[in-house]
PQR file of N, CA, C, O and H, with PARSE charges and radii, in Angstrom:
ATOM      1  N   UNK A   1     -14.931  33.458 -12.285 -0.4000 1.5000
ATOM      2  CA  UNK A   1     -15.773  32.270 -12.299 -0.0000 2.0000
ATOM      3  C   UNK A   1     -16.086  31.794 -10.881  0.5500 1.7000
ATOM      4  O   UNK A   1     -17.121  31.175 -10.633 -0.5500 1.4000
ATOM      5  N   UNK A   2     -15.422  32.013 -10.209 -0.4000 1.5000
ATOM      6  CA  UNK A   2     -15.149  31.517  -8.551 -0.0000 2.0000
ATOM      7  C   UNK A   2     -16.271  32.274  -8.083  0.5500 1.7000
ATOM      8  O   UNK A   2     -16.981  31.593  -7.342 -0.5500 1.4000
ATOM      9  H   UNK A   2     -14.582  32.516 -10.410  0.4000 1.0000
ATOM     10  N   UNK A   3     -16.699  33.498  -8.265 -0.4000 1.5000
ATOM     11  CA  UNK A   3     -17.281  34.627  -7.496 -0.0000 2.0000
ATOM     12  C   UNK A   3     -18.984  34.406  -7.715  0.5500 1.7000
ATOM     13  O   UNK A   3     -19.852  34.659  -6.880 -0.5500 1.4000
ATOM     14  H   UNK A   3     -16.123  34.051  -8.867  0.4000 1.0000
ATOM     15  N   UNK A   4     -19.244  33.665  -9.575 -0.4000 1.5000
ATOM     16  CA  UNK A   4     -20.108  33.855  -9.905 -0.0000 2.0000
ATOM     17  C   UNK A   4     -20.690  31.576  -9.677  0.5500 1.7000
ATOM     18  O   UNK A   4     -21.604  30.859 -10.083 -0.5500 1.4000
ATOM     19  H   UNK A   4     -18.539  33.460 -10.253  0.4000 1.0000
ATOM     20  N   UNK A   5     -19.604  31.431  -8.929 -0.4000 1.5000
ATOM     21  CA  UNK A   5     -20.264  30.144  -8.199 -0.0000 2.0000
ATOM     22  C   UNK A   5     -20.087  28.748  -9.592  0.5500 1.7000
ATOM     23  O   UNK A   5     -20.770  27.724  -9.547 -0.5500 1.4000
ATOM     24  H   UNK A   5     -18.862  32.013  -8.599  0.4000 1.0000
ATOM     25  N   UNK A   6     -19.078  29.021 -10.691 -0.4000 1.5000
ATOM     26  CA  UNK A   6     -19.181  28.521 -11.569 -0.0000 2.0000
ATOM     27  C   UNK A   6     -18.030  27.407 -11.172  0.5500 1.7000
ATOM     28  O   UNK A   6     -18.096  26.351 -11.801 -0.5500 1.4000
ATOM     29  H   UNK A   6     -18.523  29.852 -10.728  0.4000 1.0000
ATOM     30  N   UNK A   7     -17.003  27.534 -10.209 -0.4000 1.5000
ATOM     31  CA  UNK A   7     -16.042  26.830 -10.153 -0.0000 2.0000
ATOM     32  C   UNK A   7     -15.903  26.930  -8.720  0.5500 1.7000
ATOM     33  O   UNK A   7     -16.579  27.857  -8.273 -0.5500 1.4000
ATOM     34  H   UNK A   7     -16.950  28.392  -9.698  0.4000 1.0000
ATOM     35  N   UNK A   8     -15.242  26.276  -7.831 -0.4000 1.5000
ATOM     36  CA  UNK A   8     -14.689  26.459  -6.441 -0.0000 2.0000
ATOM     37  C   UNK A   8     -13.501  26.453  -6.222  0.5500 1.7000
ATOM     38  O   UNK A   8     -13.042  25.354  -5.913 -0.5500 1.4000
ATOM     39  H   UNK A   8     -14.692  25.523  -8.194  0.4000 1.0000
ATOM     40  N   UNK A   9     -12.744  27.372  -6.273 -0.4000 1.5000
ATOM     41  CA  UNK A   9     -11.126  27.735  -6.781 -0.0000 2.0000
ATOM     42  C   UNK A   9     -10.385  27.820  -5.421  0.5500 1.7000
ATOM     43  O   UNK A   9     -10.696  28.750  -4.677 -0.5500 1.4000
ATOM     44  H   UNK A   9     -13.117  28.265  -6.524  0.4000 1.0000
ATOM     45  N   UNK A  10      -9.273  26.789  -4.959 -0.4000 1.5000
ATOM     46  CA  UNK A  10      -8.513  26.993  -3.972 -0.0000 2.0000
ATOM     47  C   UNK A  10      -7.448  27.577  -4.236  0.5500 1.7000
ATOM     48  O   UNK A  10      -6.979  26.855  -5.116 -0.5500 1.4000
ATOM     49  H   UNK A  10      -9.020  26.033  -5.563  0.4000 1.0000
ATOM     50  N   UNK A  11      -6.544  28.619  -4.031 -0.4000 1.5000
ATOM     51  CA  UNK A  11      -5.405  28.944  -3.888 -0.0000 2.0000
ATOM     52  C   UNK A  11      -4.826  28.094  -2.955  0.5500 1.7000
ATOM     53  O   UNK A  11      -5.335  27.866  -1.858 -0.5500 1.4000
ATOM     54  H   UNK A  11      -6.925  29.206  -3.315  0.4000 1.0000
ATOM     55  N   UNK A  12      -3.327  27.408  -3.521 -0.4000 1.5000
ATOM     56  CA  UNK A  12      -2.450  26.816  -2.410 -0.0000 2.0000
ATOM     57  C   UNK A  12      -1.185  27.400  -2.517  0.5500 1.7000
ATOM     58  O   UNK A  12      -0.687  27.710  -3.599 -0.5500 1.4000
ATOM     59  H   UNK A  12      -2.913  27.594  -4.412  0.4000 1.0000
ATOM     60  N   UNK A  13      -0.544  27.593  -1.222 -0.4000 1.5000
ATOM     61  CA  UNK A  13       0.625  28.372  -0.863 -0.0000 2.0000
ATOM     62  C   UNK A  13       2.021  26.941  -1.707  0.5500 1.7000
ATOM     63  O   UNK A  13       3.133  27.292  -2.102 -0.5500 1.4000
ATOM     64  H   UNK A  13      -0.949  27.342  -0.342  0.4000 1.0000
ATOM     65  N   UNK A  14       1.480  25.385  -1.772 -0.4000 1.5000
ATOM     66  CA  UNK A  14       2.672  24.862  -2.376 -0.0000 2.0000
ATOM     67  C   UNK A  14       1.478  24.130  -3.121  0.5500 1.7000
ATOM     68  O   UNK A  14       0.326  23.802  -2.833 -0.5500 1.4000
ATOM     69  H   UNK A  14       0.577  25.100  -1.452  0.4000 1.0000
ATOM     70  N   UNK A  15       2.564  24.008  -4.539 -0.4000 1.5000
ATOM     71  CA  UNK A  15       1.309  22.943  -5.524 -0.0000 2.0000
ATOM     72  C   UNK A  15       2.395  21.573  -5.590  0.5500 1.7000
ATOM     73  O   UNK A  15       2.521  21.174  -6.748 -0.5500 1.4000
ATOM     74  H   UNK A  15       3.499  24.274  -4.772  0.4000 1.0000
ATOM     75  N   UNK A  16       2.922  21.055  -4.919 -0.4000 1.5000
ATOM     76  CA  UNK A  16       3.720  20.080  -5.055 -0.0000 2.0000
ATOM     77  C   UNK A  16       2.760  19.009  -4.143  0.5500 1.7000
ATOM     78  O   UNK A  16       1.928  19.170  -3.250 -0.5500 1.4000
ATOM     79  H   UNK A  16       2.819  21.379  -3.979  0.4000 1.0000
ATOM     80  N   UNK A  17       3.453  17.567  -5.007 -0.4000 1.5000
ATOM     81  CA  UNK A  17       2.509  16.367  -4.597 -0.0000 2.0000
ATOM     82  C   UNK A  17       2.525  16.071  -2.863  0.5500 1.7000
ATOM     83  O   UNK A  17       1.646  15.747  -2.064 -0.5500 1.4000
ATOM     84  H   UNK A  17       4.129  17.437  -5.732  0.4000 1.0000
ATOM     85  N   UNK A  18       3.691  16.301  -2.769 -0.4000 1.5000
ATOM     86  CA  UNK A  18       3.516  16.279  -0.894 -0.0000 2.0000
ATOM     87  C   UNK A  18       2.646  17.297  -0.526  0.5500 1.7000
ATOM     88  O   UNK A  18       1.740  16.829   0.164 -0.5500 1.4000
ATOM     89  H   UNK A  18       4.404  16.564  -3.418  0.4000 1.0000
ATOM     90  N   UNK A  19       2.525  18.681  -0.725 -0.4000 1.5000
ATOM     91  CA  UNK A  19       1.481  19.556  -0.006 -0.0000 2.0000
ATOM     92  C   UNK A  19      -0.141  19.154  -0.282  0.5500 1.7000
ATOM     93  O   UNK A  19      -1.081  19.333   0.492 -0.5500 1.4000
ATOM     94  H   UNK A  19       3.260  19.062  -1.285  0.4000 1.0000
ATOM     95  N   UNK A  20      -0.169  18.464  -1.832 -0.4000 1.5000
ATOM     96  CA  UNK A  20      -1.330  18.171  -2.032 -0.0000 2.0000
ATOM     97  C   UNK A  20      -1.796  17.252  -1.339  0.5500 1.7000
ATOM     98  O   UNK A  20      -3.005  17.312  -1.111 -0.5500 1.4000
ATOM     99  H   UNK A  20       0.594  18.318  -2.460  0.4000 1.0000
ATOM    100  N   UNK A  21      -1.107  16.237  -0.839 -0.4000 1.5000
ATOM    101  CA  UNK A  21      -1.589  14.959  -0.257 -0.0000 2.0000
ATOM    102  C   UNK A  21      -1.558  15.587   1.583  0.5500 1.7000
ATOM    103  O   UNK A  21      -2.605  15.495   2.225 -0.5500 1.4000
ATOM    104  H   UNK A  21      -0.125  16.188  -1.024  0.4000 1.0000
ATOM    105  N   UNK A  22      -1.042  15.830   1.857 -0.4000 1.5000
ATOM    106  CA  UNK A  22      -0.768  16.859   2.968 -0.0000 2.0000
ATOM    107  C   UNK A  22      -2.246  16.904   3.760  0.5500 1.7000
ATOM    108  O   UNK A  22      -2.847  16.301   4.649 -0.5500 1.4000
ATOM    109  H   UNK A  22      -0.192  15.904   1.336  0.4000 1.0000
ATOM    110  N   UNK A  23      -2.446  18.170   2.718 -0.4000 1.5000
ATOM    111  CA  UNK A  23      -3.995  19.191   2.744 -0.0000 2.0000
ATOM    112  C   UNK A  23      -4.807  18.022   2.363  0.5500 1.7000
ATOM    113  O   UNK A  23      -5.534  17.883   3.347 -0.5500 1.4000
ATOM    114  H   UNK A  23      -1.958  18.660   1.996  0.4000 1.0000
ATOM    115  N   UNK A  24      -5.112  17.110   1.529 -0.4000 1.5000
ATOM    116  CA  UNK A  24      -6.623  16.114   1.122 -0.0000 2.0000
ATOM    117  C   UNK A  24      -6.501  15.578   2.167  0.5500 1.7000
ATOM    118  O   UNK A  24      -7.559  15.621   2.794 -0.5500 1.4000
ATOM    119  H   UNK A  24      -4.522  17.223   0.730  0.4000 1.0000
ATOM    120  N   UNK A  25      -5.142  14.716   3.061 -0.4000 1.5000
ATOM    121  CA  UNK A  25      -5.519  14.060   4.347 -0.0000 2.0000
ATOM    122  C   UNK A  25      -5.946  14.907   5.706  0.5500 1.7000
ATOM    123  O   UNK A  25      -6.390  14.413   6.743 -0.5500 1.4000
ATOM    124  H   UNK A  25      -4.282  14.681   2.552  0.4000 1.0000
ATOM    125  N   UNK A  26      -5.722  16.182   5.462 -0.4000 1.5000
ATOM    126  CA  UNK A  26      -6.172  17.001   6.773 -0.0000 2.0000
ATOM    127  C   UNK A  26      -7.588  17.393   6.249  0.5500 1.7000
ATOM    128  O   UNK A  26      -8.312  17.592   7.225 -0.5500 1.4000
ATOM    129  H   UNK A  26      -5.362  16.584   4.620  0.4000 1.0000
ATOM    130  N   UNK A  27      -8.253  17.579   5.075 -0.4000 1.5000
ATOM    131  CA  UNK A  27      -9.841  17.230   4.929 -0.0000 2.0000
ATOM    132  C   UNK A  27     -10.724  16.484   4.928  0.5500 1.7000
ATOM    133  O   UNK A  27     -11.941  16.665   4.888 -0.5500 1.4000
ATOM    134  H   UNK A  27      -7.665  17.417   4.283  0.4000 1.0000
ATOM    135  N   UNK A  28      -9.642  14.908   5.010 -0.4000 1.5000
ATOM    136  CA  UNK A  28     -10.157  13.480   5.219 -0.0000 2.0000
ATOM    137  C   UNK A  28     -10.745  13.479   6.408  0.5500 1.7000
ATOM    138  O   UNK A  28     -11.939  13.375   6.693 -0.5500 1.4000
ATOM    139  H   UNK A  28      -8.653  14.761   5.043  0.4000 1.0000
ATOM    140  N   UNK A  29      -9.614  13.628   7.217 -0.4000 1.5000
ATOM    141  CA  UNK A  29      -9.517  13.792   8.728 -0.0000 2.0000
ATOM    142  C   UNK A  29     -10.711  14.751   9.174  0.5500 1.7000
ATOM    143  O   UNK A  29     -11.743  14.290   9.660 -0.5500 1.4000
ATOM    144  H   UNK A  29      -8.644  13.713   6.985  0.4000 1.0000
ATOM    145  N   UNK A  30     -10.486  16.226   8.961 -0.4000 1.5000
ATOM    146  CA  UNK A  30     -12.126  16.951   9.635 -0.0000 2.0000
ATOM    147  C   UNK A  30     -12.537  16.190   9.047  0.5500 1.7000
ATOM    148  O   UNK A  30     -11.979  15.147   9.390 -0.5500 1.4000
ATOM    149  H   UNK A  30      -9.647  16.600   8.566  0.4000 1.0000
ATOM    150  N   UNK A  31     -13.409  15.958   8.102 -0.4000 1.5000
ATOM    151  CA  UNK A  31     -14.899  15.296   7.605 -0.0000 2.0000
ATOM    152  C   UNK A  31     -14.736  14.092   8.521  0.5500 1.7000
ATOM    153  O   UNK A  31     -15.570  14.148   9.424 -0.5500 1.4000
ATOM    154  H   UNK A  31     -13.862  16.805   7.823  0.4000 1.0000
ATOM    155  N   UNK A  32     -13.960  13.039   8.600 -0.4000 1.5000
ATOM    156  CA  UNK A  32     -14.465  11.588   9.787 -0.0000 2.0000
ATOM    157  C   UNK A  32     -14.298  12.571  10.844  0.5500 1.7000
ATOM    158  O   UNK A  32     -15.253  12.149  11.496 -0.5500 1.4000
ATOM    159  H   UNK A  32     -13.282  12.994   7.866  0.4000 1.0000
ATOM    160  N   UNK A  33     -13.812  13.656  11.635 -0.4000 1.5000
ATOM    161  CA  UNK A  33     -13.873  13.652  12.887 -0.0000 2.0000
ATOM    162  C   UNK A  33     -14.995  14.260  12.872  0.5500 1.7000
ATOM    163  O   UNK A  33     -15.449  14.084  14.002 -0.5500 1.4000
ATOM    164  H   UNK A  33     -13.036  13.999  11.105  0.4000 1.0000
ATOM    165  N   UNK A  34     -15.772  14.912  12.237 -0.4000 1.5000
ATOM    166  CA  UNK A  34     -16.678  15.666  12.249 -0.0000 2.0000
ATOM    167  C   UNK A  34     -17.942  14.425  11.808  0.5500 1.7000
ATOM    168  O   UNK A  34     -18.817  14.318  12.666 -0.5500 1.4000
ATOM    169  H   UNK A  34     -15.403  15.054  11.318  0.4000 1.0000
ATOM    170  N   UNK A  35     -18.070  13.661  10.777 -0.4000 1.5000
ATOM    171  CA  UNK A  35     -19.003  12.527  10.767 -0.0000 2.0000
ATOM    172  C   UNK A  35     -19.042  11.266  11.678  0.5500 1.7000
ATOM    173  O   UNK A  35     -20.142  10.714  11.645 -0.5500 1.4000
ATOM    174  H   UNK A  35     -17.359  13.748  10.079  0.4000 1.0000
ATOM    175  N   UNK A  36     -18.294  10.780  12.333 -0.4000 1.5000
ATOM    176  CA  UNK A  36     -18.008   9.900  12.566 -0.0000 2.0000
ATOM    177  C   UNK A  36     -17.630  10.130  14.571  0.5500 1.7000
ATOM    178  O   UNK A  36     -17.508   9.166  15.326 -0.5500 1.4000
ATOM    179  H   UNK A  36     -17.401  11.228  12.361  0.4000 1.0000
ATOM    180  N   UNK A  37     -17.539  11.334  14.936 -0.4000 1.5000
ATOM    181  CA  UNK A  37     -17.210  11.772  16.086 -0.0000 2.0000
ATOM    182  C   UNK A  37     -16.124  11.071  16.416  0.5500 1.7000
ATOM    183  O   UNK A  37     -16.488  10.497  17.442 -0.5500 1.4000
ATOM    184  H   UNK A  37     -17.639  12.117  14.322  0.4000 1.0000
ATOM    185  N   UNK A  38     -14.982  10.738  16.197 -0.4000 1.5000
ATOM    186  CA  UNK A  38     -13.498  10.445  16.491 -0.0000 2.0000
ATOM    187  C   UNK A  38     -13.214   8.966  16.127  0.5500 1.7000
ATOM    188  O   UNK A  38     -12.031   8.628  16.075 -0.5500 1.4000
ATOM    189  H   UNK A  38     -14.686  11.204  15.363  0.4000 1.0000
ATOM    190  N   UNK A  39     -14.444   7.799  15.798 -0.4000 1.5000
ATOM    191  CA  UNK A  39     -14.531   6.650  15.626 -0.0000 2.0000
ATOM    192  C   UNK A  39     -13.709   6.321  14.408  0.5500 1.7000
ATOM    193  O   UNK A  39     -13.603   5.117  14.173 -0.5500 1.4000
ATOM    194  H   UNK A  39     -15.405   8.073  15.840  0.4000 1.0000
ATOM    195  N   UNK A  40     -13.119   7.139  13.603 -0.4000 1.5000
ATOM    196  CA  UNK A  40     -12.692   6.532  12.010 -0.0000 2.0000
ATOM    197  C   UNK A  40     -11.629   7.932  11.668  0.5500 1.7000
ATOM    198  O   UNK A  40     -11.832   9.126  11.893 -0.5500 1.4000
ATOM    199  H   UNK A  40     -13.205   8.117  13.793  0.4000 1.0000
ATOM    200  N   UNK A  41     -10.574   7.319  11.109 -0.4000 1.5000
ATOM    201  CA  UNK A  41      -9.772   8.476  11.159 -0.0000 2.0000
ATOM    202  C   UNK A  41      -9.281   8.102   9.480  0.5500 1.7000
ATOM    203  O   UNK A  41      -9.737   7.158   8.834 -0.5500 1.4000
ATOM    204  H   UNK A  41     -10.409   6.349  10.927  0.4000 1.0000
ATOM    205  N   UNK A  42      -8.100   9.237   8.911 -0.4000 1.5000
ATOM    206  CA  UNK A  42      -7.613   8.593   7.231 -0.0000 2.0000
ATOM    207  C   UNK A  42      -6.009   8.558   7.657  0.5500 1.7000
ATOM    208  O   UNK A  42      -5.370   9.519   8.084 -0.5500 1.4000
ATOM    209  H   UNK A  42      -7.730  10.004   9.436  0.4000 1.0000
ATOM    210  N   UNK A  43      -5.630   7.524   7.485 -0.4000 1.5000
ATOM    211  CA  UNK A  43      -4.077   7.626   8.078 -0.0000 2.0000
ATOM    212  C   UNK A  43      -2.943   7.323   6.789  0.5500 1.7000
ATOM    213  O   UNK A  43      -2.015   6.538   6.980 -0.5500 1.4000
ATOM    214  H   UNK A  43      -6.149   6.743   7.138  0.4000 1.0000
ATOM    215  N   UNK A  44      -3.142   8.105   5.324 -0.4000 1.5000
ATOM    216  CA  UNK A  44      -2.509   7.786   4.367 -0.0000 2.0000
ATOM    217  C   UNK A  44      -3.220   8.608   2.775  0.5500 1.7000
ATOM    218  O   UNK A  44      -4.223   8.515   2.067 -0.5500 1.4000
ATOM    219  H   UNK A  44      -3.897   8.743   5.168  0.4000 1.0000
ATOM    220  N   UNK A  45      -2.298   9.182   2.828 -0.4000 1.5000
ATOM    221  CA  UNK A  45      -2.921   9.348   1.500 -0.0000 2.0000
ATOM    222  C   UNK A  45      -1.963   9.473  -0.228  0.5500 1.7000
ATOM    223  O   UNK A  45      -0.847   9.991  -0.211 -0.5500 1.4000
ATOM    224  H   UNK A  45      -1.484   9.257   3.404  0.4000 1.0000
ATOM    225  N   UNK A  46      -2.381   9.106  -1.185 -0.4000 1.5000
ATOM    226  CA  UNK A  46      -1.506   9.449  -2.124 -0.0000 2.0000
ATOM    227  C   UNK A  46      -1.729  10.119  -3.222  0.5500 1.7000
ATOM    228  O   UNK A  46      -2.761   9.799  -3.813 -0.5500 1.4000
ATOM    229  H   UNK A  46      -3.288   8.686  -1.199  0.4000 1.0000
ATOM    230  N   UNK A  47      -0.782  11.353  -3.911 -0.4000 1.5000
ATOM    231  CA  UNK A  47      -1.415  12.269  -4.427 -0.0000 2.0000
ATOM    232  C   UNK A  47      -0.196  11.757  -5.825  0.5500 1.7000
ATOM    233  O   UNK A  47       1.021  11.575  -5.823 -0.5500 1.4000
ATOM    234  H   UNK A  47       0.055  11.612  -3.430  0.4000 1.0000
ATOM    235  N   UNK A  48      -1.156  11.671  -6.798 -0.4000 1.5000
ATOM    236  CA  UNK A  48      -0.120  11.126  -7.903 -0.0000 2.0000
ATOM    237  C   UNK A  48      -0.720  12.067  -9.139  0.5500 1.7000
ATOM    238  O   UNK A  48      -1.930  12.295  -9.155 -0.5500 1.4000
ATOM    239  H   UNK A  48      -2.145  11.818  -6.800  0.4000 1.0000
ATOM    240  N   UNK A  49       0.186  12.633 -10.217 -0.4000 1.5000
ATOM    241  CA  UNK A  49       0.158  13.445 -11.411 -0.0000 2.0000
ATOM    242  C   UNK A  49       0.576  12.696 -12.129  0.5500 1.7000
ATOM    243  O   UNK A  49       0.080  13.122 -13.172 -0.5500 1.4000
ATOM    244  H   UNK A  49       1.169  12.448 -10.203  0.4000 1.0000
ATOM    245  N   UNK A  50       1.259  11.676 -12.461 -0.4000 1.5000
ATOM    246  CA  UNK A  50       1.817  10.847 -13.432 -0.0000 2.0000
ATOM    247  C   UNK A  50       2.511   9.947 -12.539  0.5500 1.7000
ATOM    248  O   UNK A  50       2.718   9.929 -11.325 -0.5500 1.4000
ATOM    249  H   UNK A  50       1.661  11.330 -11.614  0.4000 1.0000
ATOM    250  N   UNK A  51       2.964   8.815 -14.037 -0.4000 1.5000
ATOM    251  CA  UNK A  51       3.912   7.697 -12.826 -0.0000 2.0000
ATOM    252  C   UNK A  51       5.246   8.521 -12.311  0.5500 1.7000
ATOM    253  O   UNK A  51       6.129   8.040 -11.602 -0.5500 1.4000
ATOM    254  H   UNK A  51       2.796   8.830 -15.023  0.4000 1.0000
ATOM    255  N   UNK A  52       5.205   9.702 -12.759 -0.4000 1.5000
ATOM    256  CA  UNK A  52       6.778   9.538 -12.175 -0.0000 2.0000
ATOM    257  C   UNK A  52       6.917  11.111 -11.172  0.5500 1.7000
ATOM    258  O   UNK A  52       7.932  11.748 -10.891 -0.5500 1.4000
ATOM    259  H   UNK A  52       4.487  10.093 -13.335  0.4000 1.0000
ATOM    260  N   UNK A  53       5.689  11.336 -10.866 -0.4000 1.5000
ATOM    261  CA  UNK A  53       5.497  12.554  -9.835 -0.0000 2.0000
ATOM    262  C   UNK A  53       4.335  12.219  -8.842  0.5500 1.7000
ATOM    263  O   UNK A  53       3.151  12.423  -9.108 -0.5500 1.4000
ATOM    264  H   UNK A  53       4.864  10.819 -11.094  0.4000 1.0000
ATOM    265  N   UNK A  54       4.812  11.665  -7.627 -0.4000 1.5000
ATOM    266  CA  UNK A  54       4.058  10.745  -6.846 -0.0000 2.0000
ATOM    267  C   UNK A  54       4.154  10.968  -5.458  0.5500 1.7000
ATOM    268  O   UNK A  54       5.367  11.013  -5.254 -0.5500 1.4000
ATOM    269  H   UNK A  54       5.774  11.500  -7.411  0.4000 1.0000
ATOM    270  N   UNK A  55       3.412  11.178  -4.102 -0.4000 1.5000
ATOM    271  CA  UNK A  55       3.798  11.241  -3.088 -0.0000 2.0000
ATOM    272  C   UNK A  55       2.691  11.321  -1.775  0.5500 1.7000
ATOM    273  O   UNK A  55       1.737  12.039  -1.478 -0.5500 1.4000
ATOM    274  H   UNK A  55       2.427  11.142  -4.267  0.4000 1.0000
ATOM    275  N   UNK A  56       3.477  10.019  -1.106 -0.4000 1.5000
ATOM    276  CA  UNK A  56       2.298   9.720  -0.053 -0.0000 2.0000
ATOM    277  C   UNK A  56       2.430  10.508   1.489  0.5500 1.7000
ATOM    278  O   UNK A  56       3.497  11.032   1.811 -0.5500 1.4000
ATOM    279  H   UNK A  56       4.252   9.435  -1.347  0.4000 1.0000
ATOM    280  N   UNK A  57       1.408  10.528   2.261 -0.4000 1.5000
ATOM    281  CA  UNK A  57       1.564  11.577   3.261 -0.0000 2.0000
ATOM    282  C   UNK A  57       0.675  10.726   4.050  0.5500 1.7000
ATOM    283  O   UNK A  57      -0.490  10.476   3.742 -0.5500 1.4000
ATOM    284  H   UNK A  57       0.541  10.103   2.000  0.4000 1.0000
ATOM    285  N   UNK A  58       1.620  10.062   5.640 -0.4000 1.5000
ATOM    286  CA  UNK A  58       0.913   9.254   6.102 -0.0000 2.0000
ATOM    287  C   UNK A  58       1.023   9.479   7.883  0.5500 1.7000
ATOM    288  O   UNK A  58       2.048   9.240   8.522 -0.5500 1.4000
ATOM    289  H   UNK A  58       2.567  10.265   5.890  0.4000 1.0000
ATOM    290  N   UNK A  59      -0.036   9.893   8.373 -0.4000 1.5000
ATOM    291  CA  UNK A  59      -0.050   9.815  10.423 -0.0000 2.0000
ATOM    292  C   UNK A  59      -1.204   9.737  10.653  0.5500 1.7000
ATOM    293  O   UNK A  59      -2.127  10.024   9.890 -0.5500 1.4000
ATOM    294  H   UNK A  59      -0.869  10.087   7.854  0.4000 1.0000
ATOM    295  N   UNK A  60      -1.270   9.283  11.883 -0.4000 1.5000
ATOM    296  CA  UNK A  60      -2.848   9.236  12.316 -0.0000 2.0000
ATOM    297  C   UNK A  60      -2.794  10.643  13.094  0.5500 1.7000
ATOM    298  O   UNK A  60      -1.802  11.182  13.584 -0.5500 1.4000
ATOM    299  H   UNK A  60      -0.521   9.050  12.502  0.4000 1.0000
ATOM    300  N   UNK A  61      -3.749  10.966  13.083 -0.4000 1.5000
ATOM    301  CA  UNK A  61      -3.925  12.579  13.898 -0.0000 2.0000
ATOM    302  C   UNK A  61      -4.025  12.094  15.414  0.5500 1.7000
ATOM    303  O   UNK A  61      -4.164  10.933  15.798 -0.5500 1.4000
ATOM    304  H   UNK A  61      -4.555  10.528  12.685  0.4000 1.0000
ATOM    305  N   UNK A  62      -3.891  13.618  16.435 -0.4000 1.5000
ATOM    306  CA  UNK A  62      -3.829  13.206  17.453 -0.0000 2.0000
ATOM    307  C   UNK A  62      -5.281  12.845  18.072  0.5500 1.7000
ATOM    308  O   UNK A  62      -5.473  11.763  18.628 -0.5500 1.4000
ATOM    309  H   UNK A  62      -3.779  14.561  16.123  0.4000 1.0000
ATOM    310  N   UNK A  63      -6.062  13.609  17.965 -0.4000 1.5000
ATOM    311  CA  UNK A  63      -7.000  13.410  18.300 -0.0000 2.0000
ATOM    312  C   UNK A  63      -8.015  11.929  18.417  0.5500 1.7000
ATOM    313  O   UNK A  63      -8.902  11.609  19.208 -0.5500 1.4000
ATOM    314  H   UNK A  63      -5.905  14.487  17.513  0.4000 1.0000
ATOM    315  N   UNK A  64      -7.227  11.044  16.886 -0.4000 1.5000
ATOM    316  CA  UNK A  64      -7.945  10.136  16.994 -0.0000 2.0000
ATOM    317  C   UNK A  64      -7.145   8.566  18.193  0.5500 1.7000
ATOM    318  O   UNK A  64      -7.731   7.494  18.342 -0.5500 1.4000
ATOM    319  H   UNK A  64      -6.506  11.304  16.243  0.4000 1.0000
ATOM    320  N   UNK A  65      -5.675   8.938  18.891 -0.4000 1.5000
ATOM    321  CA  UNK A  65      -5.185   8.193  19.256 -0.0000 2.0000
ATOM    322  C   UNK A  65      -5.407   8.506  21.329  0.5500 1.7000
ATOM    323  O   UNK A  65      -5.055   7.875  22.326 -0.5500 1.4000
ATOM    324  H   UNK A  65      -5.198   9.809  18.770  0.4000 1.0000
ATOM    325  N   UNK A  66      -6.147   9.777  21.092 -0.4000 1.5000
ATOM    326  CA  UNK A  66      -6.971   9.894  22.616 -0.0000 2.0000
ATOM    327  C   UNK A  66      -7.990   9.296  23.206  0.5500 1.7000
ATOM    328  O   UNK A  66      -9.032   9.228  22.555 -0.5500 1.4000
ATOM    329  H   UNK A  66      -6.432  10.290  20.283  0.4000 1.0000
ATOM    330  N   UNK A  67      -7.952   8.678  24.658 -0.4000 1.5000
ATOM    331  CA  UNK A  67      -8.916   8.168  25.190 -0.0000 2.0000
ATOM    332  C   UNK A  67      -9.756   8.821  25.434  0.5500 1.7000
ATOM    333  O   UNK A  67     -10.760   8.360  25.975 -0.5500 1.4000
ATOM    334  H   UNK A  67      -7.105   8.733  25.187  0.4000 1.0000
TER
END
């Protein structure tokens, strides 16, 4: 399905809520550094499957704390 453009299928090396939140804040991050040219950064994110499998992943990158 991936090949024939029907789905956009990531393989991830960990499927746990920390890696997920991990990886969405390091795509937060390119897209503002890349829209925004260093002005707006994502410093938090939370990746939740239910109430009781939950986990936040929070830094500002370096790039955005350079003069």
């Amino acid at each position: 399905l991936h090949e024939q453009g029907a789905i956009d299928l990531r393989v991830m090396e960990n499927v746990g809520m920390e890696a997920t939140a991990a990886m969405v804040w390091g795509w937060a991050n390119n897209l503002l550094q890349e829209r925004d040219a260093g002005r707006t950064c994502c410093y938090a994110v939370e990746a939740r499957e239910n109430s009781s499998n939950a986990a936040i992943y929070q830094s500002i990158p370096e790039w955005f704390m350079q003069e």
